[in-house]
C-alpha positions in Angstrom: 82.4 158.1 133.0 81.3 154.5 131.8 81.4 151.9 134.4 81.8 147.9 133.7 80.9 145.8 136.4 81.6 141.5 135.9 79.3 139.3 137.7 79.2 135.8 138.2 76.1 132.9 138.8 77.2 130.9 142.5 75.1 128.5 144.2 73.5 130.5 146.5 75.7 131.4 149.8 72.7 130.1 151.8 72.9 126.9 150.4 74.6 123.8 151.9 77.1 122.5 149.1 77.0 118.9 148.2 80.2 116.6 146.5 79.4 114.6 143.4 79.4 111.1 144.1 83.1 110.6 142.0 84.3 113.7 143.5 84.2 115.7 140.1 83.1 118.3 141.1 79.8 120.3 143.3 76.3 119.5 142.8 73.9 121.9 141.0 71.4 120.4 139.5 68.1 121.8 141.0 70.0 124.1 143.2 69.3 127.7 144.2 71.7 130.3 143.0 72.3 133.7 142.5 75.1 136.6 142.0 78.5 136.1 143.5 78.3 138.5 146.9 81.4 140.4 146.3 80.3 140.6 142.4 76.5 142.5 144.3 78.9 144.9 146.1 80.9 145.8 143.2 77.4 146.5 141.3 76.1 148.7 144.4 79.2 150.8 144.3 78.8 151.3 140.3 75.2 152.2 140.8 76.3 154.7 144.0 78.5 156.7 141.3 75.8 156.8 138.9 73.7 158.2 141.2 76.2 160.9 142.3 76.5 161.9 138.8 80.3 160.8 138.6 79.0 157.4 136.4 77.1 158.4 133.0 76.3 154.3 132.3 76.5 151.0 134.3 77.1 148.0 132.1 77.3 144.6 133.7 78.8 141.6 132.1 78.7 138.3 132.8 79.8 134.8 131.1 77.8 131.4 131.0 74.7 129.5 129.5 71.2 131.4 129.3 70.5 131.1 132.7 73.1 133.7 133.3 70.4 136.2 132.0 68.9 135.5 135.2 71.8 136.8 137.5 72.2 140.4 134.7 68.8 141.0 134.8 69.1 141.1 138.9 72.3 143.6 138.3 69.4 146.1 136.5 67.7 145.9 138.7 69.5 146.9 141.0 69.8 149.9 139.0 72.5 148.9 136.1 71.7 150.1 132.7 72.2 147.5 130.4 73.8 144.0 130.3 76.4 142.0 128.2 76.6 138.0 128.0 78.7 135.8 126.6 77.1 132.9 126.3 79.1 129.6 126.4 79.1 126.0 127.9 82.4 125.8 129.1 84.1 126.3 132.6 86.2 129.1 132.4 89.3 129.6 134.4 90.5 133.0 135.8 93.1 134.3 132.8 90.1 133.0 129.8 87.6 135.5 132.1 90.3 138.1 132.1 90.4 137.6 128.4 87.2 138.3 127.5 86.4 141.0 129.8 89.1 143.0 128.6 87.7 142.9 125.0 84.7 144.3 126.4 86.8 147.2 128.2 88.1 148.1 124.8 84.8 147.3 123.1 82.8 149.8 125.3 86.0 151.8 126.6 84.8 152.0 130.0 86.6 154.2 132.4 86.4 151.8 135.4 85.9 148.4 135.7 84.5 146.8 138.9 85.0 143.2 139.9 84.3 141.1 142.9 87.5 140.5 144.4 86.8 136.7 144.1 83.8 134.4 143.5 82.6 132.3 146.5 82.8 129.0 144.5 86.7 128.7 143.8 88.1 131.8 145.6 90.6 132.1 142.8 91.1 136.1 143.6 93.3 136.5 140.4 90.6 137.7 137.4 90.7 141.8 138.4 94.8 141.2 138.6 94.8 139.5 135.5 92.7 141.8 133.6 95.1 144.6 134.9 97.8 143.2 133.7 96.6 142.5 130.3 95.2 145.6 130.0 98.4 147.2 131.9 96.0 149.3 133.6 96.1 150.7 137.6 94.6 148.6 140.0 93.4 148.5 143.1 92.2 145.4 145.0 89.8 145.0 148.2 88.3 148.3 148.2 86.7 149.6 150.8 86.2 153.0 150.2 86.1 154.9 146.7 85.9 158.3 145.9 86.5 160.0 142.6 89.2 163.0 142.1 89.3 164.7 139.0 90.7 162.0 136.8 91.4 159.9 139.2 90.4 157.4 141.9 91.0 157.5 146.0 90.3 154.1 147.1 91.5 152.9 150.3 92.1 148.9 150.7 92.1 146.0 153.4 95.7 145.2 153.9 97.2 142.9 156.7 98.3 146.0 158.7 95.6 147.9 158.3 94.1 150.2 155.9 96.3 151.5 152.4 94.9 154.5 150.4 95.8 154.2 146.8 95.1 157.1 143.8 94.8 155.4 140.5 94.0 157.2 137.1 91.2 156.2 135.2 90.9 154.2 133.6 91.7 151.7 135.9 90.2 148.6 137.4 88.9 147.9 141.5 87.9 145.2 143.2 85.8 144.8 145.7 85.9 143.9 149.4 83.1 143.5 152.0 83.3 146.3 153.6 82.7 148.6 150.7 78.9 149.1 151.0 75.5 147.6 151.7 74.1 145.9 148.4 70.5 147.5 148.1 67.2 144.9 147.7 65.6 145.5 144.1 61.9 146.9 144.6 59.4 145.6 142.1 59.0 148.6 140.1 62.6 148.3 139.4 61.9 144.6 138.9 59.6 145.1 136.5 61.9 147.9 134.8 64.6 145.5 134.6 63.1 143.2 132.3 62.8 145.7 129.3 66.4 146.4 129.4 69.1 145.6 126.7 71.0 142.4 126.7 73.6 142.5 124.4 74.6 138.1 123.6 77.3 137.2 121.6 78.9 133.7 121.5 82.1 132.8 123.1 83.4 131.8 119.2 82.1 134.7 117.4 85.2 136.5 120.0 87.8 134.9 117.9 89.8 134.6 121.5 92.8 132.4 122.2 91.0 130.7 125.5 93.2 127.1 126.4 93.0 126.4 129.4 96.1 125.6 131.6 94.7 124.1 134.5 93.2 120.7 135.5 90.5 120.0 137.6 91.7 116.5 139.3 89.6 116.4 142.5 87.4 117.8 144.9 87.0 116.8 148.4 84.0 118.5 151.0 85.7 119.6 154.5 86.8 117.2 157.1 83.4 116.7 159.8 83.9 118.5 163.1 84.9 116.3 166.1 82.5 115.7 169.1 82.3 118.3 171.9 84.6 117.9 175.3 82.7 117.9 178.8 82.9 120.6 180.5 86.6 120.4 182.3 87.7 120.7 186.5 91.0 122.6 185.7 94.0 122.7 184.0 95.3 119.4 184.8 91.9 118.1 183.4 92.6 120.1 180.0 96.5 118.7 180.0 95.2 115.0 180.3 92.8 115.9 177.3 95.5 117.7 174.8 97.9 114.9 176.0 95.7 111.6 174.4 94.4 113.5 171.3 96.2 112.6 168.4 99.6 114.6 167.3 99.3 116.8 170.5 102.2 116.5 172.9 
């Protein structure tokens, strides 16, 4: 079975986000950043099959400038095999990803594709749905277990009311959830392994892809500051007199 996983380059979670001054869009220029989280556990479960001899090869694909290299090269790691960019300029929204990664499905004809169920910076949560649907494969979103049977997948999913277990044939894409696993820290020997690895580039162009994009950026705004802390309060009557002269209460 050949595995694709999709990553993506965030600022780092860690990382207190900063508003451009005309409200364009995040800082990050000289900021620290690294692979989406839910794109690490997507690469940890890949790696997991490999290493239970249900996965022959882990590729990992990703889309951006050079310094994407950065963010593949963490992905082997981690114990990936090889890596695929597609190197561009552009900001990308969710159905142009979809696009591309699906003519790397075909490309490769991978048996399962693993994304992150959404990227930390825009929380769109639509590219594994998309891809499905262009590729009219089975999917199964917010995983948080998998286990393979015969040609098929068991995966059992977050829902509202609980937990849903879903069997998918292969090929088929998943997404991943938080719960999934445990991503693993990269030891130096594996490091150093990771930089001899294959990383296949090609151009956005040389795709020949129909890519418009359909939505518009018009603003983004950082989250309203937290109001000051209320004294410690007598009783109830205390905490009615409070609700009653804060604005639009009572």
């Amino acid at each position: 079975m050949k595995v694709l996983v999709a990553v993506k380059r965030v600022i780092d979670y860690n990382v207190k986000i900063r508003i451009k001054q005309d409200n364009s869009g995040v800082e990050t220029d000289n900021v620290k950043m690294s692979m989406n989280p839910f794109d690490e556990i997507a690469v940890e479960e890949a790696i997991r099959l490999k290493e239970k001899n249900i996965a022959e090869e882990v590729i990992v694909i990703s889309i951006g400038t050079d310094n994407v290299q950065e963010t593949i090269r963490s992905a082997l790691a981690m114990g990936a095999d090889r890596g695929i960019l597609v190197k561009t300029e552009k900001e990308l929204e969710p159905l142009n990803i979809a696009k591309i990664i699906k003519y790397f499905v075909e490309k490769e004809k991978s048996d399962l594709t693993i994304l992150g169920k959404q990227a930390i910076d825009d929380d769109f949560n639509q590219t594994g749905q998309m891809l499905a649907g262009l590729l009219q494969y089975p999917q199964a979103t917010f995983a948080s277990k998998v286990i393979k049977e015969n040609g098929s997948l068991l995966v059992t999913r977050e829902v509202d009311g609980g937990l849903e277990t879903l069997k998918v044939k292969l090929p088929c894409i998943v997404t991943t959830d938080l719960r999934l696993n445990e991503p693993r820290y990269a030891s130096l020997p594996n490091i150093m392994k990771a930089k001899s690895k294959a990383i296949d580039i090609f151009q956005l162009q040389e795709l020949n892809l129909d890519l418009e994009n359909r939505l518009e950026l018009l603003e983004v705004k950082g989250p309203p500051e937290r109001g000051g802390t209320v004294k410690m309060l007598e009783g109830h009557s205390d905490l009615i007199n409070v609700l009653k002269n804060k604005e639009g209460i009572l």
